[in-house]
C-alpha positions as CSV (number, residue, x, y, z in Angstrom):
1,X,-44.1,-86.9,-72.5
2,X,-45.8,-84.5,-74.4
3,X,-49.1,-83.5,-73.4
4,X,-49.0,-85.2,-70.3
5,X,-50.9,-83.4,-67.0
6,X,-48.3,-82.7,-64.2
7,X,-50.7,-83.0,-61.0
8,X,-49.6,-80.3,-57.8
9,X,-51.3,-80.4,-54.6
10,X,-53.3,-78.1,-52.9
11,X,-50.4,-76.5,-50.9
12,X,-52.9,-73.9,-49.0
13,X,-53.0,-74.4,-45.6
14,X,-54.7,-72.3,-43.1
15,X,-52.3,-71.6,-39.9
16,X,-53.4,-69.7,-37.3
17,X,-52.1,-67.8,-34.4
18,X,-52.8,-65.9,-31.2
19,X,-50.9,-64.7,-28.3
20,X,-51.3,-62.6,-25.4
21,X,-49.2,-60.7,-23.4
22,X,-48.6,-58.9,-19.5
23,X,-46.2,-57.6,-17.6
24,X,-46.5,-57.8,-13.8
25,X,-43.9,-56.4,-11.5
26,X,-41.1,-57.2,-13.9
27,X,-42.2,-60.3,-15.0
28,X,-43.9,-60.3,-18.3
29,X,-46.6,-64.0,-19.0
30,X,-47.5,-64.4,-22.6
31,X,-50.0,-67.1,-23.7
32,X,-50.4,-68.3,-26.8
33,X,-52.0,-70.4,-29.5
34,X,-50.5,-71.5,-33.1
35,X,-50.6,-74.0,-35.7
36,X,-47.5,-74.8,-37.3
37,X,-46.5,-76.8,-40.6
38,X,-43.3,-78.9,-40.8
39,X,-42.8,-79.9,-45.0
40,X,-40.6,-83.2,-45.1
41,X,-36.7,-82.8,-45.6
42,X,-35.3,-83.8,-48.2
43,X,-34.0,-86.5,-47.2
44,X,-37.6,-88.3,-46.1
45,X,-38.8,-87.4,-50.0
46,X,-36.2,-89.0,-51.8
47,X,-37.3,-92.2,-53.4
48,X,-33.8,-93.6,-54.1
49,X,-32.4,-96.0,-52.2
50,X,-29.1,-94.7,-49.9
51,X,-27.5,-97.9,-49.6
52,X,-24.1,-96.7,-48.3
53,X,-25.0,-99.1,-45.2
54,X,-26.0,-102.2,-47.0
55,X,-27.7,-103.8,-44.1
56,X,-29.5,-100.6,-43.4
57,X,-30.9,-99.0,-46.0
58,X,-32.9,-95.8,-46.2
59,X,-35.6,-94.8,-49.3
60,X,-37.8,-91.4,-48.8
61,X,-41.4,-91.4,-49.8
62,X,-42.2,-88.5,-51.8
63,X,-46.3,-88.8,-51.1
64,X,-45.2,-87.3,-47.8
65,X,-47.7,-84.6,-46.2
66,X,-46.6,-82.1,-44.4
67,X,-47.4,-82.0,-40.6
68,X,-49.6,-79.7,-39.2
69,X,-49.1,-79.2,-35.2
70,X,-51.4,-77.4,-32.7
71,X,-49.1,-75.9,-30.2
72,X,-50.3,-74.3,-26.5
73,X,-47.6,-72.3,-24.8
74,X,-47.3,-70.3,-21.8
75,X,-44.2,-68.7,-21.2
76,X,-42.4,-66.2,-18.3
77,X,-39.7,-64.3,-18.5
78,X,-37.9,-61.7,-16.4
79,X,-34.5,-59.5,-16.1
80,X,-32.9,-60.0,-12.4
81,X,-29.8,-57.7,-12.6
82,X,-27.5,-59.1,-15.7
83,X,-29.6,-62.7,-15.7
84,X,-32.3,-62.5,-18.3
85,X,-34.5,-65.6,-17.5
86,X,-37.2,-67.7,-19.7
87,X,-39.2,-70.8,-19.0
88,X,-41.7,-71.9,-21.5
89,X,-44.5,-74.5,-20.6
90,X,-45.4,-76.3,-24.1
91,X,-48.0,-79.0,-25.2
92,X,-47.7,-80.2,-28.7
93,X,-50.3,-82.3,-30.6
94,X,-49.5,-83.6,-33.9
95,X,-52.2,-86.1,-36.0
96,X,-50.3,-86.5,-38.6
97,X,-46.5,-86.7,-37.5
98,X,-43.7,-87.8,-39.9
99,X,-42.3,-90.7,-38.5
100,X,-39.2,-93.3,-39.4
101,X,-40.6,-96.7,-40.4
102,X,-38.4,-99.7,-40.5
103,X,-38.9,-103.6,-42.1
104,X,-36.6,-106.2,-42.5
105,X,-35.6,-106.7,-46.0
106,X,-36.8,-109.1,-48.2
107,X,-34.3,-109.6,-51.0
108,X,-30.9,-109.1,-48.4
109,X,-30.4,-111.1,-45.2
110,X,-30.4,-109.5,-42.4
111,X,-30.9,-106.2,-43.7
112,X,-33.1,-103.5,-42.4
113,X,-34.9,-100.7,-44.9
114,X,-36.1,-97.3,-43.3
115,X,-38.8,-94.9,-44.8
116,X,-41.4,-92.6,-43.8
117,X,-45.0,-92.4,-43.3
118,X,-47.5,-90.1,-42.1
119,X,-48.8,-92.6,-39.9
120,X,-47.8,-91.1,-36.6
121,X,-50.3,-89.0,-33.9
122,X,-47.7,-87.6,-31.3
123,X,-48.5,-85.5,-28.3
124,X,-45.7,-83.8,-26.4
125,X,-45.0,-82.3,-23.0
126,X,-42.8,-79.7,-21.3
127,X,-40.5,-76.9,-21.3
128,X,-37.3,-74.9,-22.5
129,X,-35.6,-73.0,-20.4
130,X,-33.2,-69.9,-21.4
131,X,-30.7,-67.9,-19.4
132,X,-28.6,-64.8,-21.3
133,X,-25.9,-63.6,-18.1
134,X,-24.1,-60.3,-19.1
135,X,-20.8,-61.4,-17.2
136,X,-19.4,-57.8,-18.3
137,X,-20.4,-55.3,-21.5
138,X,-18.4,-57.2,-23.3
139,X,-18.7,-60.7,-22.5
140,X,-22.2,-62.9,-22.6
141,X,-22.9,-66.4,-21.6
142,X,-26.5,-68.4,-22.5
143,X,-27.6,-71.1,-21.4
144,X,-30.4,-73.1,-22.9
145,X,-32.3,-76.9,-22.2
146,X,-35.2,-78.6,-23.7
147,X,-36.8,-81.1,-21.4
148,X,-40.2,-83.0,-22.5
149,X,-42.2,-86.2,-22.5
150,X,-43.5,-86.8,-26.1
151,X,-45.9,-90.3,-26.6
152,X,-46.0,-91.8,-30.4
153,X,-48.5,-94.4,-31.6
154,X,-49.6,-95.3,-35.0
155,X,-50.2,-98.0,-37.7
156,X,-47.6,-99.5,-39.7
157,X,-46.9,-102.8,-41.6
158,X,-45.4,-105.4,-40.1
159,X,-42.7,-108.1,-40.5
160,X,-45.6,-110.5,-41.5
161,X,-47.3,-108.3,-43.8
162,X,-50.4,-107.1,-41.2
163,X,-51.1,-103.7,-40.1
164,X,-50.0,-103.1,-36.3
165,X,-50.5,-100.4,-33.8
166,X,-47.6,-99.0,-32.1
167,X,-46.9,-97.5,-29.2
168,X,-44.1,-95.5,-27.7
169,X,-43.1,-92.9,-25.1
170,X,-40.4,-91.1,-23.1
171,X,-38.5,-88.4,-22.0
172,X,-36.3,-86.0,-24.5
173,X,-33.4,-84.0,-23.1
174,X,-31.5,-81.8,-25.1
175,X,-29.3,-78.4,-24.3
176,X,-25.9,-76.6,-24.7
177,X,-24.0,-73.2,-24.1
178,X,-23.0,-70.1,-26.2
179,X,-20.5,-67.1,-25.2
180,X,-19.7,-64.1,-27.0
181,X,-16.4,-62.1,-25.4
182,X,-15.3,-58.8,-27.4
183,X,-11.5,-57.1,-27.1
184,X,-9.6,-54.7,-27.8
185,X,-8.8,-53.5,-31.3
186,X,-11.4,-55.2,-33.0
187,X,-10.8,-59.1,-32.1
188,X,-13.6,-61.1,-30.5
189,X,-14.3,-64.9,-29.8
190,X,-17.1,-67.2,-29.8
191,X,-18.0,-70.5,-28.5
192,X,-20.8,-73.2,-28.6
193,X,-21.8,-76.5,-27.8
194,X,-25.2,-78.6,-28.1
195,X,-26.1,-81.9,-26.8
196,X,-29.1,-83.8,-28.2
197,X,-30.2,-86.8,-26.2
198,X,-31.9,-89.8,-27.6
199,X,-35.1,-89.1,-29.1
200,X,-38.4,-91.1,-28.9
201,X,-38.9,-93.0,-32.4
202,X,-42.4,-94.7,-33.4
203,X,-39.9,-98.2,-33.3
204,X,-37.5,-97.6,-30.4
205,X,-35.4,-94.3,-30.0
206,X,-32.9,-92.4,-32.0
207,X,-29.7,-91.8,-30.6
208,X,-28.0,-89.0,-29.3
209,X,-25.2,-86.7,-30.5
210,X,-22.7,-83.6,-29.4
211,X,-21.4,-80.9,-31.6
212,X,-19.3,-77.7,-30.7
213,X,-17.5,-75.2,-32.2
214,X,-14.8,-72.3,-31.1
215,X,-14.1,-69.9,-32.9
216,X,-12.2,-65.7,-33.7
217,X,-12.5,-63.0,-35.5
218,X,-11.0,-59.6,-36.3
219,X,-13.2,-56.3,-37.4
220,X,-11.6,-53.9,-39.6
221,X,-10.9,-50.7,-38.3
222,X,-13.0,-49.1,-40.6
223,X,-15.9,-51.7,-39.3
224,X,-16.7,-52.4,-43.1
225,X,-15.8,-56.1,-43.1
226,X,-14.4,-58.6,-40.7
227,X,-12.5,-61.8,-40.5
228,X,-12.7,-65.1,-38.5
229,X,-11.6,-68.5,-37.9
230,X,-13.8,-71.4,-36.5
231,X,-12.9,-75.0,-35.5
232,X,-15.8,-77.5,-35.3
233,X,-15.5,-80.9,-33.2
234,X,-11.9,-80.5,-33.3
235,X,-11.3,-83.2,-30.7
C-alpha cells in the first residue's frame, strides 16, 4: 500500500579466508581456513504450498537465514607421469544448517508437510578424492569421489506440539566419471556420469540418485563456432 516501509535485512556478512601453500619434492600441501555462506534455494523460500503429491506436501519458509560454515581443509596433490592426483581432508562445522523439517498433517489424513528451518548444527568429516589420467593428447579421463561422515542435531516441533531434540548421523558417498576424446577434422565426444548416495537428513536420510549424459560435437574449420549433440539418461 502506499506509504508502507518495505523492511531488508542486513545482508553483510563478514567471510573470511586463508590458505597456505608448499611444494615438497613434487608434492605440493596447502592448508587452509574459510568461511562460506550458502543463501536458501528457491525452492526452501517459497511459501506456497507444492501439492503435486497430496500426501506429501512441501511449503518454503521465506524467514530463512543463510548458512554460514567454518570450513578446515588440508589438501595434497601431485603429477605422477599422466595421473594428476588430489586428496582433500575436510571438517565442516555449520551452527545454523538449513535443514528439511517434516509433520504429519493436520487437516489431510495421512499426509506429510515438509519445510525448512534453520534449526540444524551439523559437523562433517572427510575427503574428496580427484584423479585427471591423460590416456593420450587427445583423450582425458577423471575420476572423482566424496566420502564423509556428517552428524545433525537440532530442535524441531513435534507430532504432539513440543519442541524435541534430534539427532542423526552417517556416512555420505557420492562420485562419478568424465572423459573428453578429440578427432580428426574437428569432431570430439564427451561423457559423464554422477552418483549421489543417500544423504543424512535431520529426520532419516534422503535418497540417492544417478545421472549421465553422452554426448558430440563438430568445430568449424574456421574454429569460430561449433556444434553438438547430447543425450541425458537415455536409458
Amino acid at each position: 500500500r502506499e506509504g508502507a516501509v518495505l523492511g531488508i535485512g542486513d545482508y553483510g556478512v563478514l567471510v573470511p579466508s586463508f590458505n597456505a601453500s608448499k611444494t615438497i619434492k613434487g608434492t605440493t600441501l596447502k592448508l587452509g581456513y574459510n568461511r562460506r555462506i550458502q543463501r536458501p534455494g528457491l525452492q526452501q523460500l517459497n511459501p506456497n504450498f507444492n501439492s503435486a503429491n497430496p500426501q506429501n506436501i512441501t511449503v518454503g519458509n521465506p524467514s530463512l537465514k543463510p548458512e554460514l560454515t567454518n570450513n578446515y581443509e588440508l589438501a595434497l596433490s601431485k603429477t605422477i607421469k599422466k595421473v594428476f592426483v588430489n586428496a582433500t581432508f575436510f571438517g565442516r562445522f555449520t551452527n545454523n544448517a538449513i535443514v528439511q523439517v517434516s509433520r504429519s498433517s493436520d487437516t489431510l489424513a495421512g499426509a506429510i508437510i515438509n519445510t525448512y528451518q534453520n534449526v540444524g548444527r551439523q559437523h562433517a568429516y572427510g575427503t574428496n578424492l580427484f584423479a585427471n589420467i591423460a590416456v593420450t593428447s587427445k583423450i582425458n579421463v577423471g575420476l572423482f569421489a566424496n566420502v564423509f561422515y556428517t552428524s545433525v542435531s537440532g530442535q524441531v516441533i513435534g507430532t504432539n506440539g513440543l519442541s524435541q531434540e534430534l539427532t542423526n548421523s552417517g556416512m555420505n558417498v557420492s562420485g562419478g566419471v568424465f572423459s573428453q576424446a578429440q578427432f580428426k577434422n574437428g569432431w570430439g565426444a564427451q561423457a559423464f556420469g554422477f552418483l549421489q548416495g543417500s544423504q543424512v537428513q535431520l529426520q532419516g536420510r534422503q535418497g540417492g540418485f544417478g545421472f549421465y549424459t553422452v554426448g558430440i560435437k563438430k568445430e568449424a574449420k574456421s574454429k569460430k563456432f561449433s556444434l553438438g549433440l547430447a543425450a541425458e539418461n537415455f536409458l
